[in-house]
C-alpha positions in Angstrom: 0.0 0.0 0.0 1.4 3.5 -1.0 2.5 5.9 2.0 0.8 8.9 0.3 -2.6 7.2 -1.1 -3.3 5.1 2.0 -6.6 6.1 4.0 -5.1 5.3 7.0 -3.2 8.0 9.3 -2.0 5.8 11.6 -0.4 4.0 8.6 0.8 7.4 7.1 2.1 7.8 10.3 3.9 4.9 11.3 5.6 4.4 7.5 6.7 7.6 7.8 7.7 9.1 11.0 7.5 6.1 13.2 10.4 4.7 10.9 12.4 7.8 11.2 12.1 7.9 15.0 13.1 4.4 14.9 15.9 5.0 12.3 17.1 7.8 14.5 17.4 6.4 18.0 18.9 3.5 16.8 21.1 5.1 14.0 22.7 7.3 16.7 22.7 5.1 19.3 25.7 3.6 17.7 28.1 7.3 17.8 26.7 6.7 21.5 28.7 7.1 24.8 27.2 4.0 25.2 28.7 1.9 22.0 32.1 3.8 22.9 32.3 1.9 25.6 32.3 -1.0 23.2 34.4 0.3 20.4 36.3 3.2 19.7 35.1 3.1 16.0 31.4 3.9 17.0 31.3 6.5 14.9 32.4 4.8 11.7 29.6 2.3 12.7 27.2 4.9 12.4 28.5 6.1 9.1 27.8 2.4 7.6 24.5 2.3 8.6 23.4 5.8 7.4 25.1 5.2 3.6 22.5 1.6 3.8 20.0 3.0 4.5 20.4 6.6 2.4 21.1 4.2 -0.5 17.7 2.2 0.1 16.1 5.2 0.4 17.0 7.1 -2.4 16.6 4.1 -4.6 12.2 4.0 -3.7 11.7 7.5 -3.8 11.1 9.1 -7.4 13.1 11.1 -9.5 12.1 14.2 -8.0 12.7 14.0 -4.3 16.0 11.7 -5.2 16.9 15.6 -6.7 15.7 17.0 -3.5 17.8 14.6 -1.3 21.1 15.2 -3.2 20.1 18.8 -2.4 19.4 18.3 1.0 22.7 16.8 1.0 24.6 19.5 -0.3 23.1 21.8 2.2 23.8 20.2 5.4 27.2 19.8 4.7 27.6 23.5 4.1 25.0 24.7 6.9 27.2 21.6 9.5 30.6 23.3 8.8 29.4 27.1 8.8 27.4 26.2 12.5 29.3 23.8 14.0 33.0 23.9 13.0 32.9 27.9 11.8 30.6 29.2 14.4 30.9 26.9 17.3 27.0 27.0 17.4 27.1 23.2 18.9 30.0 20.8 19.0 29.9 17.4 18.1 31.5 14.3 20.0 35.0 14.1 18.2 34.7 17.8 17.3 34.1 17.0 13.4 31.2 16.3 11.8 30.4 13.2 10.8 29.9 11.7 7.8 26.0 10.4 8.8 24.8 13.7 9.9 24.5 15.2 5.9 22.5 12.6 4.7 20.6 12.1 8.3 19.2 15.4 7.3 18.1 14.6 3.6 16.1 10.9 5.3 14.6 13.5 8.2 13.4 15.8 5.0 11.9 13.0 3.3 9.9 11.2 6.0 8.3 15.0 7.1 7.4 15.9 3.4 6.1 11.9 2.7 4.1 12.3 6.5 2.9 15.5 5.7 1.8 14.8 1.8 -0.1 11.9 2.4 -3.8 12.2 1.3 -5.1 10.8 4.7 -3.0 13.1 6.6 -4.5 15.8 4.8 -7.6 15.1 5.1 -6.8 16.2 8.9 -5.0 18.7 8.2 -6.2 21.2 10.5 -7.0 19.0 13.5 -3.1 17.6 13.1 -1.6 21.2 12.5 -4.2 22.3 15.9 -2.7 19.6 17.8 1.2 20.2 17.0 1.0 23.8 17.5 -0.5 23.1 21.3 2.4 20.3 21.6 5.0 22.7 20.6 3.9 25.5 22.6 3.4 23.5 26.0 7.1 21.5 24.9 8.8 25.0 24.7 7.3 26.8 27.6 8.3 23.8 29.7 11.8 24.2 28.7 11.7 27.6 29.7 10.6 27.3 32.7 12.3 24.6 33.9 15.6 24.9 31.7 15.4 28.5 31.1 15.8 27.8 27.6 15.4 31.4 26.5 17.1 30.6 23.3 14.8 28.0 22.4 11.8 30.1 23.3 12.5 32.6 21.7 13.2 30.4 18.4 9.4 28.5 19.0 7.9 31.8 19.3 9.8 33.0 15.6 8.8 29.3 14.0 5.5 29.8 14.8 4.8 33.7 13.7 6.3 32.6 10.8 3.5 30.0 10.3 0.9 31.8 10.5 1.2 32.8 7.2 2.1 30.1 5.8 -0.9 28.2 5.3 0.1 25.2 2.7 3.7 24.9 4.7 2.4 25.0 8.0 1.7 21.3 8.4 5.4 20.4 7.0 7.1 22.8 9.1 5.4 21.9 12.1 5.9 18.2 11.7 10.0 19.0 11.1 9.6 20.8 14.2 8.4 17.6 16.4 10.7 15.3 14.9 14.0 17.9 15.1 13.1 18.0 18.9 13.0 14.3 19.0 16.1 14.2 17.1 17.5 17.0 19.5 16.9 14.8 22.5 18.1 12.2 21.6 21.2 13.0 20.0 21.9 15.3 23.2 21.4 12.0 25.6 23.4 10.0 23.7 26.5 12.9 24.1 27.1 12.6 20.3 26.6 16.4 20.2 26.6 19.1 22.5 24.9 23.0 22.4 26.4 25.5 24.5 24.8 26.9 27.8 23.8 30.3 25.2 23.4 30.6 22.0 26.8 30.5 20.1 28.4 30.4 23.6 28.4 34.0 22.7 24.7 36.0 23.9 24.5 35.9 27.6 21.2 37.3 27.4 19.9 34.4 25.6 20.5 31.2 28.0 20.3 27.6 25.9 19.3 23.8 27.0 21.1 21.4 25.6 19.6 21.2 23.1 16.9 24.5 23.2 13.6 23.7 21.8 13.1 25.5 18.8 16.7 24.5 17.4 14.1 23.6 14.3 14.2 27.3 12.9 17.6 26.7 11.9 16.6 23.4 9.8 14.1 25.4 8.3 17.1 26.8 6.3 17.7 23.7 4.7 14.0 23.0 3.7 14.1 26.0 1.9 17.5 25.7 0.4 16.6 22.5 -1.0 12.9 23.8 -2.6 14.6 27.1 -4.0 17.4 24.8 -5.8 15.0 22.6 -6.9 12.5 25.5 -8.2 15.9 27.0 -9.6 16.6 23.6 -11.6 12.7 23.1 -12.7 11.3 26.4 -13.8 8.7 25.6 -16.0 7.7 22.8 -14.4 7.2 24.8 -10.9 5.1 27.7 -13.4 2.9 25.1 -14.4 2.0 23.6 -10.9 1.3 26.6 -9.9 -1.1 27.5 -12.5 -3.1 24.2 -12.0 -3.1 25.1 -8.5 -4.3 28.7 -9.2 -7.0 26.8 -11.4 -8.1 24.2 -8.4 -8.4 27.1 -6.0 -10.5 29.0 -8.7 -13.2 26.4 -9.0 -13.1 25.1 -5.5 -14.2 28.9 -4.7 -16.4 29.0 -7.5 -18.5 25.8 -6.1 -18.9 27.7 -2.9 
C-alpha cells in the first residue's frame, strides 16, 4: 500500500515518522557514549548504517525528491561546517562532523514531506496542525521554565509567527519541528553532540538547553535551500504547478 494514497493515518504515520524515529534512536545510538564503551570506531559504525539505508532510500523515492535529497545533502554539509565547525553554534562528540549527519538530514526531509503529503494526513490537516502547535507550545514553555531555555523560546515563538502565514507549509514545518526535537533529545542524551549553555556560547542574554527547543528554525534553512534549488533547476515545471493550482483554487471557490 502506498505511504501517500493510504486512508489510513495511523499507517501514514507509522511508514513515515515512526520509521524515522526508529531510524534515529537506533542510528545514533551507535556514535553513542554507550557503543564507545564497546568500540572506539562507534562513529564509523554509524557512518555504515546511514550510507544503507540513504542508498535504500534514495533508490524507492522518485526522480524528483531523489533531486531533492542530493540537495538536501549538499546543504547540510555546508550549513554543519558554517554552524558547527565555523561558528561553534554546537559541537559534536569528536569535534568534526560526521559523515551520517548530511544525509541524516536529507532521510529526516523526506519522512516530514512523505508524513505530511499523504492524502489521509491531509484530510486532517487542520486537527493535526491544531494539535502540534499546542504540543509545541506547551514543549517549549516547559523548557523555559524549567531549563530556562530562552534561546529555544524565543526560536518556537519565531517558527510559529512565521507560520501563521504560511498556510500550505504549515503542516510540514510543524511536523519537522516535532521530529527535530525528537532528534534533539536524543542526539543530546546520547553525548554525540553538545549545544552550549547560550546561543553561540556567545549571547548571555539568551541562556540555551542542551539542546533548546526551537533549534528547528535553523533546519528550516535547509527546507528552503533545497525547494529554492530545486525551483531553480525546474522552472517551468514549478510555473505550471502553480497554475493548476491557481486553477483548483478557482473552482473550489467558484462551487462555494
Amino acid at each position: 500500500m502506498s505511504l501517500l494514497a493510504t486512508k489510513s493515518p495511523l499507517y501514514a504515520t507509522l511508514k513515515s515518522l515512526g520509521l524515522i524515529f526508529f531510524f534515529l534512536a537506533t542510528g545514533l545510538f551507535l556514535d553513542s557514549r554507550y557503543f564507545v564503551s564497546v568500540t572506539e570506531n562507534a562513529q564509523d559504525y554509524a557512518n555504515g548504517v546511514m550510507f544503507v539505508v540513504f542508498t535504500i532510500v534514495f533508490y524507492k523515492v522518485n526522480k524528483r525528491n531523489r533531486e531533492q535529497m542530493i540537495t538536501a545533502v549538499l546543504i547540510a554539509i555546508i550549513g554543519e561546517y558554517l554552524f558547527s565547525i565555523v561558528m561553534g553554534m554546537y559541537a559534536y562528540r569528536l569535534g568534526n562532523v560526521p559523515h551520517y549527519v548530511p544525509p541524516g538530514h536529507a532521510l529526516v526531509y523526506m519522512a516530514v514531506l512523505y508524513f505530511s503529503k499523504a492524502a489521509s494526513i491531509i484530510k486532517h490537516k487542520a486537527k493535526i496542525e491544531g494539535f502540534f502547535t499546542v504540543f509545541i507550545i506547551i514543549y517549549a514553555t516547559v523548557f523555559l521554565i524549567l531549563k530556562n531555555d530562552v534561546f529555544g523560546f524565543v526560536m518556537t515563538a519565531a517558527t510559529l509567527l512565521i507560520l501563521r502565514k504560511k498556510p500550505r507549509e504549515r503542516l510540514f514545518y510543524l511536523t519537522m519541528y516535532i521530529v527535530v526535537a525528537y532528534l534533539e533529545i536524543v542526539g543530546t542524551h546520547y553525548l554525540c553532540w553538545e549545544w552550549p549553555a547560550t546561543a553561540w556560547e556567545v549571547f548571555d542574554f539568551l541562556p540555551s538547553h542542551n539542546p533548546p527547543s526551537g533549534i528547528s528554525f535553523f533546519y528550516f534553512l535547509l527546507d528552503l535551500g533545497t525547494l529554492w534549488l530545486y525551483k531553480q533547476r525546474h522552472r517551468l515545471a514549478w510555473a505550471r504547478m502553480k497554475n493548476i493550482r491557481k486553477i483548483r483554487e478557482n473552482l473550489a471557490l467558484a462551487k462555494n
